[in-house]
N, C-alpha and C positions, 0 to 999 in steps of 0.2 A: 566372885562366887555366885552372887545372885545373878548376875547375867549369866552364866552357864546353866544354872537351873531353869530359868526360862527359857533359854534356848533347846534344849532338852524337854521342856515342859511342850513347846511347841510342834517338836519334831514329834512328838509322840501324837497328837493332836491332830497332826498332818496325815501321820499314817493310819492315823482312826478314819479318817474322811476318804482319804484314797484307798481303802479297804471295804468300806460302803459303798463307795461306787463300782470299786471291781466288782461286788459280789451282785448288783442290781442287773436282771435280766436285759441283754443285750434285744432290742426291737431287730427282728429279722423278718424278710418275706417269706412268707407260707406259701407256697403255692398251690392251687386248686388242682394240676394233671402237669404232667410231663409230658413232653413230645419228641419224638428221636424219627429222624429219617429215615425210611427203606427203600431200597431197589435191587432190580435183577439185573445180577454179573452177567455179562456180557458172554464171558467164555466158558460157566457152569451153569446160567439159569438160575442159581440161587439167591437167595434173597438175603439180601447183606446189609446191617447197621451199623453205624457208628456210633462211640462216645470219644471224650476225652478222659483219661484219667493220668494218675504219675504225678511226680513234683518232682518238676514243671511239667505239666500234663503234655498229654502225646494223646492226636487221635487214631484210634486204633479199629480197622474193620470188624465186625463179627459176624458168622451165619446165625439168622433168625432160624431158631429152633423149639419151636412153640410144647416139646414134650422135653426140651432141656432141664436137667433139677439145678441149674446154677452157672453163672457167668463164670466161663473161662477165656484163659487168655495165655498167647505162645511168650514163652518165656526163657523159649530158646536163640529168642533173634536180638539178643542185649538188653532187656529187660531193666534199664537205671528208674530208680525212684529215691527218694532220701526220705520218702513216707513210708515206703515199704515195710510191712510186718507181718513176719510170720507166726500162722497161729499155734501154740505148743502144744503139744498131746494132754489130753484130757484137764484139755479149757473148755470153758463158756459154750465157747466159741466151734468147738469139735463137736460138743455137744449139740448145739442148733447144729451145725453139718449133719451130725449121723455119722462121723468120720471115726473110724474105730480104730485105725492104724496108726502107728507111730514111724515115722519114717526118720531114714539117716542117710545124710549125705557122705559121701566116699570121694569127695573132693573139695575145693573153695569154696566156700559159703557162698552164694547167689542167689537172688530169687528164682523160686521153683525148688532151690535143693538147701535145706536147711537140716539140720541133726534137732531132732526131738520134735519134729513137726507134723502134723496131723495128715496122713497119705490123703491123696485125694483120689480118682482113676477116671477125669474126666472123658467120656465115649463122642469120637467122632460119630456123627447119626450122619449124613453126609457118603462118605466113603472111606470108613477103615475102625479097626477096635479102639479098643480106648486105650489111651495112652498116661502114663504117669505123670504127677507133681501136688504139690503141697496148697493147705488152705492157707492165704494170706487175707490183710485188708491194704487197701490203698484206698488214694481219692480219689473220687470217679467225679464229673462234672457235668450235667443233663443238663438243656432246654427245659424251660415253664412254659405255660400257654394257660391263654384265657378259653381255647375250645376254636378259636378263629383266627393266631397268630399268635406266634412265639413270643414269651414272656421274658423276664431276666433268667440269667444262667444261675443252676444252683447247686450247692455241690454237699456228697457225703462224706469225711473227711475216714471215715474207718469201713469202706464196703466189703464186703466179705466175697470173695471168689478163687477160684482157682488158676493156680501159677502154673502151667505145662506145657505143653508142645505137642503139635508143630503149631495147630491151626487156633481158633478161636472162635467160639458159640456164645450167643445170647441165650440161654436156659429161660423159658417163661415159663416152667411146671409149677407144680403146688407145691414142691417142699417150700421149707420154711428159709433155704436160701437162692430162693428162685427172685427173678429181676422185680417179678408183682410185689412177692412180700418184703423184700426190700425197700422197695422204691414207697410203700405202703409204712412202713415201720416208718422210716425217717422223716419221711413228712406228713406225717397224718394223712393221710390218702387212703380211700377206701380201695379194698383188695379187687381192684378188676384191670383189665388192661384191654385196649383193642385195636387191631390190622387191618390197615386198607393197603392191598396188594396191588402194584401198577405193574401192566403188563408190557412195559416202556424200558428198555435199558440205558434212557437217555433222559427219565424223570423220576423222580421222588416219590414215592408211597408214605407211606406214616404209620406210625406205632404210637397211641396216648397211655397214658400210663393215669389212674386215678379215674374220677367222675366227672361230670361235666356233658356240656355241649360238644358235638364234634362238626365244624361246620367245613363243609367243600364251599368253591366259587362253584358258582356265583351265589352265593349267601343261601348253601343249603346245607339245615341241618339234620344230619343224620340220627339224631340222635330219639326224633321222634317219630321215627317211621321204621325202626324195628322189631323184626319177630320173634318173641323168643321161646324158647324152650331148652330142657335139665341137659346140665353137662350131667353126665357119668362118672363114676369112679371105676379104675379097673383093679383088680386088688392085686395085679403085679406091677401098677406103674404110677408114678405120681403127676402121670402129665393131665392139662385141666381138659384134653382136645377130644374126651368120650361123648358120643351122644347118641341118640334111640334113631336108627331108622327101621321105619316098622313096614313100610312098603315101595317100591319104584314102579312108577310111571313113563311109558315112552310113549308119545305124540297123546297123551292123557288117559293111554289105558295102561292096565297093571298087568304088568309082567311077572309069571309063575317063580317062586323063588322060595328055598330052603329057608323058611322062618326060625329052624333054629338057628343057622348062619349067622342071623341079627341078632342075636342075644350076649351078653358076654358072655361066659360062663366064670368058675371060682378058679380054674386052670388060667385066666386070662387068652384064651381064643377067644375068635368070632366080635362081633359087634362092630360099631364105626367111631372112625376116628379120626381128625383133620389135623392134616401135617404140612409145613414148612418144606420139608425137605425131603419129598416125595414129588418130582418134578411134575407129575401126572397121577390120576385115580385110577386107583391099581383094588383088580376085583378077585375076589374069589371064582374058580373056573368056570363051576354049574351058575352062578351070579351075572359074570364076563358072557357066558354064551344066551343067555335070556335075553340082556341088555341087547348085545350087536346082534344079535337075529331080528331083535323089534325093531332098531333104528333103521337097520337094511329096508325090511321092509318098509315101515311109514317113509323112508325119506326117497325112496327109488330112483338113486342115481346112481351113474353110472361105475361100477366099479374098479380099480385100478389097482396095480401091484402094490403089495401093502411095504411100508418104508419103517422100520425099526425106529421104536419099540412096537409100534404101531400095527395091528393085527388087520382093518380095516379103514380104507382110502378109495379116493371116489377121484373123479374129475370135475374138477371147480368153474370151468367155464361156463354151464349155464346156471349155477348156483347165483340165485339172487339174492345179494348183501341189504343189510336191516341195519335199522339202529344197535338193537344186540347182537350183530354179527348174522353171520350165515343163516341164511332160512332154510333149516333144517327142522329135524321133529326136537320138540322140548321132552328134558328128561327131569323128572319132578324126585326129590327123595322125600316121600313122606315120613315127617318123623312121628310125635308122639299121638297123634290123631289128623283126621281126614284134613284140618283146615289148616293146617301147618306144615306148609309145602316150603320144598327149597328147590327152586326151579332153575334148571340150568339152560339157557340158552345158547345159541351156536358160539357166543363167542367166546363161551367155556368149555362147551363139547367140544370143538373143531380146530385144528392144529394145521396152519399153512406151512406145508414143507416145503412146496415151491409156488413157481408162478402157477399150476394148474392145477396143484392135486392139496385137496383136503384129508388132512385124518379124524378118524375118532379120537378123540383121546383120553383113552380109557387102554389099561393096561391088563391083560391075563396076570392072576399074581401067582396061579397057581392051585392045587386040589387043598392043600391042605396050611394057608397061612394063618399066622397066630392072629392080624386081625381083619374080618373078611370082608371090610371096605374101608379104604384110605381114599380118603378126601385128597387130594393133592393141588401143590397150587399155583397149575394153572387153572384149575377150577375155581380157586379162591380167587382169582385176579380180577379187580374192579368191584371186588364184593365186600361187604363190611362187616366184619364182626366184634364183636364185645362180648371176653369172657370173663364172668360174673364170678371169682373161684371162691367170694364169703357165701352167696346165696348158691353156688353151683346151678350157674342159668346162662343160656349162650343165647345172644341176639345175634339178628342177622338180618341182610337186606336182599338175599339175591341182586341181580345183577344193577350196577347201579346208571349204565349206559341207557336203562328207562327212565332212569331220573335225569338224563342230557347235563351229567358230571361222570369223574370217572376219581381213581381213589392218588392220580397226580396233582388234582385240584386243591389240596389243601397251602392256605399260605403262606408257604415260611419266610415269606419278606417280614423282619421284624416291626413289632411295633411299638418298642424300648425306643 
């Protein structure tokens, strides 16, 4: 009898001690930034990341789309996870979305179509409407970095995105389930993120996610040689990519231009904006004709049939190549005052379509578009920015081919 009592006595003892150590905080890596791969597809131009997510995780492509409100992902092409969860109507969870629907599926349960599940309507911004499916979480798995090379892999075990079809977007806007503030909630990271665009479809570009250093080869860091000035709010969108240009510059002089065109207004028209998924900078008409009247003239070369989308093209044979591409006239967007220039050189102006002929590239958007310059990116390519969306503040380096690196320079040979 008294042996079963101390037996007893001890088993209870045991489970005091192994209930002490379950409940003592597990030591984990914190990481300082995230780092995810970019480049442009080869047969769209666009610019596409990876992650890993699922159990057993799968990597899965997505378009970089810098006014996205949230990772989505096709969930039409076999979609297995055994993490998978879908989130119910008027959870938490719908709640951070802004998800007001309740949706019901009308066949087998699968991820994307669950009964009592919060509608999502992620919008291809790319080329087509938005299309349906549900708010789920899964595990997503990111790259760490110290700012100079890849860190350990690390992972969110309940990330919040949307389950649909066909295709899949990276959403980096401001809602509160956009990649920033995600990636920012789960590991302490402060809310900024930033893109170096490689104009290479045969190299890496880079997406950081958090604070820190951002260093290129050969041991440059970008990270103190930026210029900054206020992102914008538009009051119909939650993307971080608004910002003041307040005047344009062709070969250093200022080009006549509708001031109000620059402004937002409360309709969400007019003002500037820098997009992803905008192959090319696409102008307002009266804007577009100021622009290519001035470049014609400062640059006086010869002119050649213009080749779609492209409105004007020259002949490149005696066009003499620079370190920033084509020596043409520079086109400066001033933004919130005189000394805050974001200067475009030829190898962002200029679009080789064949062996002889250059374009502009710069697009007519039209008389009357809702916003009256789109930054597009091939103008973004080799350029570096960091958007700020706690302090609403965008840095930027123009072109980085003056710095003799380029934004394939970062190095993801690990150093785990």
């Amino acid at each position: 009898m008294a042996s079963s009592l101390q037996f007893l006595l001890f088993c209870i003892i045991l489970l005091f001690f192994v209930s002490l150590s379950n409940a003592k905080p597990k030591l984990t890596f914190h990481p300082r930034a995230l780092v995810l791969p970019v480049w442009k597809d080869a047969s769209t131009n666009q610019y596409v990341t990876h992650i890993k997510q699922r159990t057993p995780l799968v990597s899965i492509n997505l378009v970089l789309d810098l006014g996205g409100e949230f990772m989505w992902v096709d969930c039409d092409q076999g979609y297995v996870s055994s993490s998978y969860i879908p989130a119910h109507c008027r959870s938490a969870k719908c709640s951070l979305a802004r998800a007001n629907g309740c949706g019901e599926c009308f066949s087998a349960p699968k991820p994307g179509c669950n009964n009592n599940t919060c509608s999502m309507f992620p919008a291809n911004s790319v080329n087509g409407p938005a299309t349906s499916g549900e708010l789920a979480q899964d595990v997503i798995s990111v790259q760490s970095t110290n700012g100079k090379n890849p860190g350990p892999i690390v992972s969110v075990p309940h990330y919040l995105f949307t389950c649909g079809g066909v295709k899949g977007m990276a959403g980096l806007g401001r809602a509160r389930i956009g990649m920033p503030s995600l990636f920012a909630a789960a590991f302490s990271l402060q809310r900024k993120f930033a893109i170096c665009l490689t104009s290479s479809p045969s190299a890496n570009g880079v997406i950081f996610f958090g604070n820190g250093s951002y260093v290129m080869l050969p041991n440059i860091d970008l990270s103190s040689s930026l210029i900054y000035t206020p992102l914008l709010t538009n009051p119909v969108s939650t993307a971080p990519v608004y910002t003041q240009v307040k005047s344009i510059k062709v070969n250093e002089r200022s080009i006549s231009v509708n001031k109000s065109l620059l402004s937002i207004h409360s309709d969400g028209y007019g003002g500037t904006k820098i997009s992803t998924v905008n192959l090319y900078t696409v102008l307002e008409t009266s804007i577009y004709n100021a622009l290519t009247k001035a470049f014609v003239k400062y640059a006086n070369l010869t002119r050649v049939a213009s080749v779609a989308p492209f409105g004007f093209c020259f002949d490149s044979k005696n066009v003499v190549s620079t370190r920033v591409g084509p020596a043409v006239p520079s086109i400066d967007l001033v933004l919130q005052s005189k000394k805050i220039v974001w200067r475009i050189f030829g190898s962002n102006s200029m679009v080789q379509v064949s062996k002889d002929v250059l374009c502009l590239g710069f697009v007519d958007g039209g008389s009357n578009p809702r916003t009256s310059i789109v930054i597009g990116g091939h103008q973004l390519e080799n350029n570096f920015l960091q958007f700020d969306l706690a302090t609403s503040r965008l840095g930027f380096s123009s072109s980085l081919l003056s710095r003799q690196t380029t934004c394939s320079n970062f190095n993801f040979t690990s150093s785990v």
